[in-house]
Short mmCIF file of the C-alpha atoms (twelve columns), coordinates in Angstrom:
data_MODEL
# 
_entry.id   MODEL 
# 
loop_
_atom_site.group_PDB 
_atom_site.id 
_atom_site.type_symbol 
_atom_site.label_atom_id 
_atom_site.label_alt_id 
_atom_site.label_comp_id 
_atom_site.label_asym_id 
_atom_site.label_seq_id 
_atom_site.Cartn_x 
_atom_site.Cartn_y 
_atom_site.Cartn_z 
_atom_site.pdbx_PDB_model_num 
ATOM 1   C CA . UNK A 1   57.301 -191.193 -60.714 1 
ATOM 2   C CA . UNK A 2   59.441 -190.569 -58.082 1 
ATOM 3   C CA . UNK A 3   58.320 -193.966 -56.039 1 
ATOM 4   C CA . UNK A 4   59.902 -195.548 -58.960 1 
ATOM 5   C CA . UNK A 5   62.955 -193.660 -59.166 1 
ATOM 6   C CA . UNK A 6   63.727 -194.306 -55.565 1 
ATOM 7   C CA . UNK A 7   62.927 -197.945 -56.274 1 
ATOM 8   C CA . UNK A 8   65.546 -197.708 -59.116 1 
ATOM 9   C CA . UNK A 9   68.100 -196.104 -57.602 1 
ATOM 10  C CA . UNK A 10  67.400 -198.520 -54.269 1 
ATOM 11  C CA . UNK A 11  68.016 -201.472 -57.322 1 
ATOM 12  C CA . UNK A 12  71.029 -199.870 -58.006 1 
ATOM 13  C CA . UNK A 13  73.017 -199.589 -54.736 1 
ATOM 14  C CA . UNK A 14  71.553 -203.165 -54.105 1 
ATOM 15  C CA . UNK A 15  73.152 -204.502 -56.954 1 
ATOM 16  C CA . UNK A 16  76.478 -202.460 -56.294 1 
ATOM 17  C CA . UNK A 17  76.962 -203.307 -52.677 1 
ATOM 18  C CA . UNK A 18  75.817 -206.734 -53.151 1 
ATOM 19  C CA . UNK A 19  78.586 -206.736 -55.803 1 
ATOM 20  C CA . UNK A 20  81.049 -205.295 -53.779 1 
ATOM 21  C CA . UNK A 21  80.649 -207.933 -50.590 1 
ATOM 22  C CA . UNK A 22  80.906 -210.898 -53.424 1 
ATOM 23  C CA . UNK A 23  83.810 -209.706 -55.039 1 
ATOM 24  C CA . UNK A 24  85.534 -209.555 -51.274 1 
ATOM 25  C CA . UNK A 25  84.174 -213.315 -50.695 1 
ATOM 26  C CA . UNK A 26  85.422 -214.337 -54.074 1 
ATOM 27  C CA . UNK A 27  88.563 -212.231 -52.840 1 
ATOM 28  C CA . UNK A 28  88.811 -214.599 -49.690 1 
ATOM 29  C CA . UNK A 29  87.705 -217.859 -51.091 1 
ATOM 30  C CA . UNK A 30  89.350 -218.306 -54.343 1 
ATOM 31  C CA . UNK A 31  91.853 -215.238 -55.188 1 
ATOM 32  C CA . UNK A 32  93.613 -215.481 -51.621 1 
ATOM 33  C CA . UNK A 33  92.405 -219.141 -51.491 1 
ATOM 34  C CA . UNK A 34  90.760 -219.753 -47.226 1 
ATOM 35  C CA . UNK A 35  94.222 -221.209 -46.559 1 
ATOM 36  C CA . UNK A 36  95.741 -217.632 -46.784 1 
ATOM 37  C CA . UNK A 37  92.207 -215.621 -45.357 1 
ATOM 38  C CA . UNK A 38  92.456 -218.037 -42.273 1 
ATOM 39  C CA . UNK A 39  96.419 -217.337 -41.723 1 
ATOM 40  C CA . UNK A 40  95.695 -213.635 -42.239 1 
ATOM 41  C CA . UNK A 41  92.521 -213.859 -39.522 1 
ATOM 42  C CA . UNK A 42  94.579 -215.290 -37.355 1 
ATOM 43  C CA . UNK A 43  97.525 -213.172 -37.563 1 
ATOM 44  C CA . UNK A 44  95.017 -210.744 -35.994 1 
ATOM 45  C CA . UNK A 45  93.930 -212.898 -33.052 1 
ATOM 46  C CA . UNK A 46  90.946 -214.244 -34.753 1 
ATOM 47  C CA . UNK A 47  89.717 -217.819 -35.058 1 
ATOM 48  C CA . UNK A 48  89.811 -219.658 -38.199 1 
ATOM 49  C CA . UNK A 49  85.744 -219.762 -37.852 1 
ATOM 50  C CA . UNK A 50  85.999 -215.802 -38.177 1 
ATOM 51  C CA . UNK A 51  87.763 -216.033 -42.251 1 
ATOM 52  C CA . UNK A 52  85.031 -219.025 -42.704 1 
ATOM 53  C CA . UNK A 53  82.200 -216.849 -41.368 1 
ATOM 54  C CA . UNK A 54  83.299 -213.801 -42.860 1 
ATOM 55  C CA . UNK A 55  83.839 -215.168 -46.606 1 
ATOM 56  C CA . UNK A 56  80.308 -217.206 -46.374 1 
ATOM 57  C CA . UNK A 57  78.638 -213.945 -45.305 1 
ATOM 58  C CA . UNK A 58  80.313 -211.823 -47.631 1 
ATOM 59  C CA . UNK A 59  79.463 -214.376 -50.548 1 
ATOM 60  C CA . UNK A 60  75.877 -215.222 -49.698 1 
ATOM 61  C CA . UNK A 61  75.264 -211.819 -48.290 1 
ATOM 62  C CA . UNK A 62  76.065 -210.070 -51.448 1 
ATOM 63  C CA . UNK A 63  74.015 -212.356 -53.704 1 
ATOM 64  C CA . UNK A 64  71.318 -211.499 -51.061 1 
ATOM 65  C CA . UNK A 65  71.380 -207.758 -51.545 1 
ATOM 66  C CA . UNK A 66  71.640 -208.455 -55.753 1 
ATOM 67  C CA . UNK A 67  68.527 -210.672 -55.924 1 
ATOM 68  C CA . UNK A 68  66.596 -208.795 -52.824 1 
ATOM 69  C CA . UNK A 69  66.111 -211.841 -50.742 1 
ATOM 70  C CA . UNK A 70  65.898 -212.161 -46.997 1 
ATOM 71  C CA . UNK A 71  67.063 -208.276 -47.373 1 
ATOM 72  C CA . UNK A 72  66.436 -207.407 -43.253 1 
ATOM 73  C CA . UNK A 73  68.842 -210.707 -42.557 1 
ATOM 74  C CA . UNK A 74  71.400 -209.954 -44.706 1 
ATOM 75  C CA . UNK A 75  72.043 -206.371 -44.118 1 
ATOM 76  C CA . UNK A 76  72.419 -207.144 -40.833 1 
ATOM 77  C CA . UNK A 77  74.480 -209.782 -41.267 1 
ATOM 78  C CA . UNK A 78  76.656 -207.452 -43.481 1 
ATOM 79  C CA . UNK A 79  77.007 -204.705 -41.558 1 
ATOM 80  C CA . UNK A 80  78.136 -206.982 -38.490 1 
ATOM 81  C CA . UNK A 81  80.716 -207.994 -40.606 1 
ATOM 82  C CA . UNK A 82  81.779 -204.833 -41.477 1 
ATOM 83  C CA . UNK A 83  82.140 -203.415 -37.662 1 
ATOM 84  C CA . UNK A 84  83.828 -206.725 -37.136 1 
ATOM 85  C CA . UNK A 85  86.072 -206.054 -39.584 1 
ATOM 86  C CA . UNK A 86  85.886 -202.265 -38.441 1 
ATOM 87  C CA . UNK A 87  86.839 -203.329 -34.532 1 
ATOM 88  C CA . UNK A 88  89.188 -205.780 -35.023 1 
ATOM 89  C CA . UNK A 89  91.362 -204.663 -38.077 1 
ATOM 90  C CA . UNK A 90  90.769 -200.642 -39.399 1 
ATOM 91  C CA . UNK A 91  89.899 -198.732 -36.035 1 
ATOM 92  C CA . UNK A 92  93.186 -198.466 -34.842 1 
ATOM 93  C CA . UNK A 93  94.477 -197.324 -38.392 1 
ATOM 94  C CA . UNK A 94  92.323 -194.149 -37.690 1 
ATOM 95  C CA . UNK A 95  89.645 -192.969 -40.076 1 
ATOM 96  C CA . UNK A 96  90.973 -192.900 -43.923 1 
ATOM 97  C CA . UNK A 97  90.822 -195.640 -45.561 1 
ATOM 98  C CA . UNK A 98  94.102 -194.948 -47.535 1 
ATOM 99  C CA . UNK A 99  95.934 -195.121 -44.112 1 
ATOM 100 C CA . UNK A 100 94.298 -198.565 -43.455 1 
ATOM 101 C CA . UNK A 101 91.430 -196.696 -41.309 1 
ATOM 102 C CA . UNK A 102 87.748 -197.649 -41.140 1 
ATOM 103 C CA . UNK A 103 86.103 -195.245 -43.686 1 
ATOM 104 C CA . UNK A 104 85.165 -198.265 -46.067 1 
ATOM 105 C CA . UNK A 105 84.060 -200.484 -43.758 1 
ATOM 106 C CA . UNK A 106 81.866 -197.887 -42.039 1 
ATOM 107 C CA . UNK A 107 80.105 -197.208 -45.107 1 
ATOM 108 C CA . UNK A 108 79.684 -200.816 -46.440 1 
ATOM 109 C CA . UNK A 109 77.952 -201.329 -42.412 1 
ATOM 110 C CA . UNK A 110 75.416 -198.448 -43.037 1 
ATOM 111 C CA . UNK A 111 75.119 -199.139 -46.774 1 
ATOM 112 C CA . UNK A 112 73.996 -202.668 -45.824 1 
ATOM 113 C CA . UNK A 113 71.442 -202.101 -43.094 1 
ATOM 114 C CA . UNK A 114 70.040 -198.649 -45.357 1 
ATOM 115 C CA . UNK A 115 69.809 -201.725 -48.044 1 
ATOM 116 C CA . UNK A 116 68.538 -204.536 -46.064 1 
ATOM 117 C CA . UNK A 117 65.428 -202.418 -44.608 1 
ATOM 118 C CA . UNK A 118 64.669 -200.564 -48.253 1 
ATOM 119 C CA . UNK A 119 61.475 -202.506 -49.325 1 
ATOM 120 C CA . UNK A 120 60.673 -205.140 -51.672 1 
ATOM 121 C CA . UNK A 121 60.572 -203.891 -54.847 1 
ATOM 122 C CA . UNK A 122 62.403 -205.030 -57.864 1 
ATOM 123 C CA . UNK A 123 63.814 -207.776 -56.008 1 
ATOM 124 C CA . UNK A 124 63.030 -211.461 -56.820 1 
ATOM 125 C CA . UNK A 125 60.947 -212.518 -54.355 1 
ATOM 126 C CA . UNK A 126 58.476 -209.639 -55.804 1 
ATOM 127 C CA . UNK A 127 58.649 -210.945 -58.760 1 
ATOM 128 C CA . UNK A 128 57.367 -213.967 -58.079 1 
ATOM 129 C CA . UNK A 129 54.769 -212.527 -56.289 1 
ATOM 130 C CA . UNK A 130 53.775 -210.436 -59.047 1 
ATOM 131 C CA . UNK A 131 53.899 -213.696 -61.135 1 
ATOM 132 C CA . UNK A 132 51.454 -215.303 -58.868 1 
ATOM 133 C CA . UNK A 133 49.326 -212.805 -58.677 1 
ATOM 134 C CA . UNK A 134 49.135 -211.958 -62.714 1 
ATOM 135 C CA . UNK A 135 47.963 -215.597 -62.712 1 
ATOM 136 C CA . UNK A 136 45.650 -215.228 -60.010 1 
ATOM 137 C CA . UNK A 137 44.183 -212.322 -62.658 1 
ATOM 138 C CA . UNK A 138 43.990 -214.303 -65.224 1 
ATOM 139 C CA . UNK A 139 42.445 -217.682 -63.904 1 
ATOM 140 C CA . UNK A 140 39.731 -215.263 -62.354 1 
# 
């Protein structure tokens, strides 16, 4: 019982985060539109590749953590993001996020490396495994 209610709860935060990081791509993609995400990136000394980068991780990332696939890849992906993000745009604004600080970001790094090393269960790629293997069962 409580494997299962840490698998749930892991299900749950997956599909929050994961959430979270695609509404931000969405955000930069088609809300701000790239044109806008670029100018802002490079209004802080960053290359256009940076907005590009960030948006496409933030995007695929986030669908990622939803549907549990390559989990280890993306949460590292996501969390260097996030101390990207963290470095080059909230550290200076001190800690709070209401002042601009790095609170959020800090906790969307850890939340997506805790994530992306959780285990495999209820994710899609163990469903199909337990798909495979139920027929396995039943051709035996």
């Amino acid at each position: 019982m409580q494997q299962r209610l840490r698998d749930v709860t892991v299900l749950v935060a997956r599909l929050v985060v994961g959430a979270t990081f695609l509404a931000h791509g969405y955000q930069k993609f088609v809300l701000s539109g790239m044109d806008a995400t670029v100018a802002s990136f490079e209004g802080m000394g960053l290359p256009a590749i940076a907005a590009w980068f960030t948006a496409t991780v933030e995007v695929v990332g986030g669908l990622g953590l939803v549907l549990g696939v390559l989990l280890p890849v993306v949460g590292v992906l996501l969390a260097a993001v996030m101390v990207g993000a963290l470095v080059t745009a909230h550290l200076s604004n001190g800690f709070f996020s209401s002042d601009g600080g790095f609170e959020y970001v800090l906790v969307l790094a850890a939340a997506s490396l805790a994530l992306g090393f959780s285990g495999p269960r209820y994710t899609l790629p163990a469903l199909f495994r337990g798909k495979a293997q139920e027929a396995e069962r039943v051709a035996a």
